[in-house]
C-alpha atoms as a printed R data frame, in Angstrom:
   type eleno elety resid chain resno       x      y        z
1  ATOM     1    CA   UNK     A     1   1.699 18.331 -112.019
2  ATOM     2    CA   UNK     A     2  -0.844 19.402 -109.517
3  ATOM     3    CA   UNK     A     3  -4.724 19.992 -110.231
4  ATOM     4    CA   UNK     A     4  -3.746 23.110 -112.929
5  ATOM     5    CA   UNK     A     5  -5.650 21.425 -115.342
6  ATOM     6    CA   UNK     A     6  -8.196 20.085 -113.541
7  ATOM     7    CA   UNK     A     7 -11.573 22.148 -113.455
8  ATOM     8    CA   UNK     A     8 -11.397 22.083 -109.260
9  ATOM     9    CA   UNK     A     9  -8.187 24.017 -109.255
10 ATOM    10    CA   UNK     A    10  -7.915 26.847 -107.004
11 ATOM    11    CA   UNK     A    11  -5.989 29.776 -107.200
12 ATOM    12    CA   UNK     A    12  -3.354 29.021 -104.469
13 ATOM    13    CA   UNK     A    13  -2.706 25.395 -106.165
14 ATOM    14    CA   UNK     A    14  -2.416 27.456 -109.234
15 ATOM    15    CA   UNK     A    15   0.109 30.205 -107.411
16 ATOM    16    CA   UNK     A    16   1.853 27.151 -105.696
17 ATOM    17    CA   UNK     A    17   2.960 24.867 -108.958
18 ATOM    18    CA   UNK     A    18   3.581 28.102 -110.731
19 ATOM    19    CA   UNK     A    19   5.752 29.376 -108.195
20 ATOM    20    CA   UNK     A    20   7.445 25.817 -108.370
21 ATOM    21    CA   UNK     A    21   7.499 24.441 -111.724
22 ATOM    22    CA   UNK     A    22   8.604 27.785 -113.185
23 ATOM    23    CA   UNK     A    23  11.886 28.232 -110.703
24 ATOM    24    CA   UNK     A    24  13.163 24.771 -111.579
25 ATOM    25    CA   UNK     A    25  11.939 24.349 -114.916
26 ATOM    26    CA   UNK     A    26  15.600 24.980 -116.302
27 ATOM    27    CA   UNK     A    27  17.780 23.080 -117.378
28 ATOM    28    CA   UNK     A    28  19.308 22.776 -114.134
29 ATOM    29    CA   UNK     A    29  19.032 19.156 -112.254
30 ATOM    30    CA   UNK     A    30  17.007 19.832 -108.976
31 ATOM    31    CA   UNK     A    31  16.237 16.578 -106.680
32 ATOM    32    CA   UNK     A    32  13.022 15.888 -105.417
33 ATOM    33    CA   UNK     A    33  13.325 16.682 -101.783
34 ATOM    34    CA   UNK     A    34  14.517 20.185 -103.170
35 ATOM    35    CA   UNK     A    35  11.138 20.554 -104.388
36 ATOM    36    CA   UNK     A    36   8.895 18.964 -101.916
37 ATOM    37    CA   UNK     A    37  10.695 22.150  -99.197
38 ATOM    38    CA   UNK     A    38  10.118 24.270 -101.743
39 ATOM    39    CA   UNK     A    39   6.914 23.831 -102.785
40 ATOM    40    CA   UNK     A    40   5.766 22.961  -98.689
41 ATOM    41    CA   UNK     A    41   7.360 26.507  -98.165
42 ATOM    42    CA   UNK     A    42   5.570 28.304 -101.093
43 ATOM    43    CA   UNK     A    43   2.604 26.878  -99.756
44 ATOM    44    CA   UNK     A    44   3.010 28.041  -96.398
45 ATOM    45    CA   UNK     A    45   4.104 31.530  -97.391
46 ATOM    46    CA   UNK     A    46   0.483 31.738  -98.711
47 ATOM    47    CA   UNK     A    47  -1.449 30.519  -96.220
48 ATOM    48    CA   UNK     A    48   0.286 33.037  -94.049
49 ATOM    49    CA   UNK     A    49  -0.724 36.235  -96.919
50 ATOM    50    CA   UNK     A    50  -4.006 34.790  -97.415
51 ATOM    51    CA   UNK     A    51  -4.988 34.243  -94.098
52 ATOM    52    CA   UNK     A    52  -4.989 38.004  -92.165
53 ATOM    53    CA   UNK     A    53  -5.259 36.800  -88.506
54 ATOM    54    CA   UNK     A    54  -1.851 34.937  -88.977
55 ATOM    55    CA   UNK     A    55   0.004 37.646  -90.773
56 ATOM    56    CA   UNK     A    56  -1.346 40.066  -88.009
57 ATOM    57    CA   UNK     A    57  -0.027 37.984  -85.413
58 ATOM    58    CA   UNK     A    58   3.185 37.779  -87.287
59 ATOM    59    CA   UNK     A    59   3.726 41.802  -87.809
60 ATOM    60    CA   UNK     A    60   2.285 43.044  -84.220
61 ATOM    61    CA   UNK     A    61   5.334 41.656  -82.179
62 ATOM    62    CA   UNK     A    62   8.088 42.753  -84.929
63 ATOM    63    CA   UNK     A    63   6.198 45.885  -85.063
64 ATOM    64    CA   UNK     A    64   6.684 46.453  -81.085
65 ATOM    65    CA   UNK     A    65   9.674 45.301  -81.018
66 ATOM    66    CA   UNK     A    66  10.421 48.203  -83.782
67 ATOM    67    CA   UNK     A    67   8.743 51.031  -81.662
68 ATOM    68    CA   UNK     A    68  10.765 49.963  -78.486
69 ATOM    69    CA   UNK     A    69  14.087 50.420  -80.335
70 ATOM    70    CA   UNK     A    70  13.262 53.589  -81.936
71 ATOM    71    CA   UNK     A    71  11.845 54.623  -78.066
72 ATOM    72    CA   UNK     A    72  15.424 53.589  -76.840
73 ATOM    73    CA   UNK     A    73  17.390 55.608  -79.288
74 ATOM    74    CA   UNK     A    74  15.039 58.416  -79.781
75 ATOM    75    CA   UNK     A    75  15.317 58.806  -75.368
76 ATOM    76    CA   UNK     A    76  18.942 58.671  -75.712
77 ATOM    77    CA   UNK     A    77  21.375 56.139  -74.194
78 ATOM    78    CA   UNK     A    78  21.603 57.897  -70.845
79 ATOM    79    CA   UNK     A    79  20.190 55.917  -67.560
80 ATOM    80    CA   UNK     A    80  16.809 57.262  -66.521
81 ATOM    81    CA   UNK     A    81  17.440 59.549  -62.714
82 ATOM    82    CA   UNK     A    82  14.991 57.988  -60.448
83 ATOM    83    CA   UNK     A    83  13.925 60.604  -57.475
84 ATOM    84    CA   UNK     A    84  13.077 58.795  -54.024
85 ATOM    85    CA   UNK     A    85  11.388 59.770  -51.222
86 ATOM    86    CA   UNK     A    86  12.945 58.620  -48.242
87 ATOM    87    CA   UNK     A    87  11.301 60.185  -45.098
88 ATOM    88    CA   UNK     A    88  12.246 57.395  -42.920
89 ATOM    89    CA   UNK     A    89  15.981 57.450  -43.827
90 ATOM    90    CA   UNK     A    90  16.024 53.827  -44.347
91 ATOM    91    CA   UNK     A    91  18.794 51.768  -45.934
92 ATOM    92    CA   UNK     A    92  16.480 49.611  -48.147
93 ATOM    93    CA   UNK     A    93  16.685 52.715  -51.054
């Protein structure tokens, strides 16, 4: 068991062996490295709620990536026309 009954636990050592101990504390037979990844992941999981900055810099570039695609299919899935001004007749355009 971690530091739950300790008088230094914190609240995310609290959350973690919670979130561990009661998912395999069936009668099912789970090996250890099952529950080192889980517990590892658990932990990481709240780091990233707990800590703002990181689940910021998470959401912005799923969040853009969201707007584009609703851009693209609100604008329609025609080409844009592109209107050039050629005064020189050249064959670069």
């Amino acid at each position: 068991m971690l530091a739950v009954h300790s008088q230094e636990a914190t609240l995310e050592d609290v959350f973690i062996e919670q979130l561990v101990f009661v998912r395999y504390n069936r009668e099912e037979k789970v090996d250890m490295h099952t529950r080192m990844i889980w517990s590892i992941t658990c932990k990481v999981f709240l780091d990233i709620w707990l800590n703002k900055s990181t689940l910021i810099g998470l959401i912005y570039p799923i969040t853009i990536a969201l707007v584009f695609y609703l851009i693209n299919h609100l604008v329609g899935g025609s080409s844009p026309n592109l209107l050039i001004y050629n005064p020189g007749n050249s064959d670069v355009v």
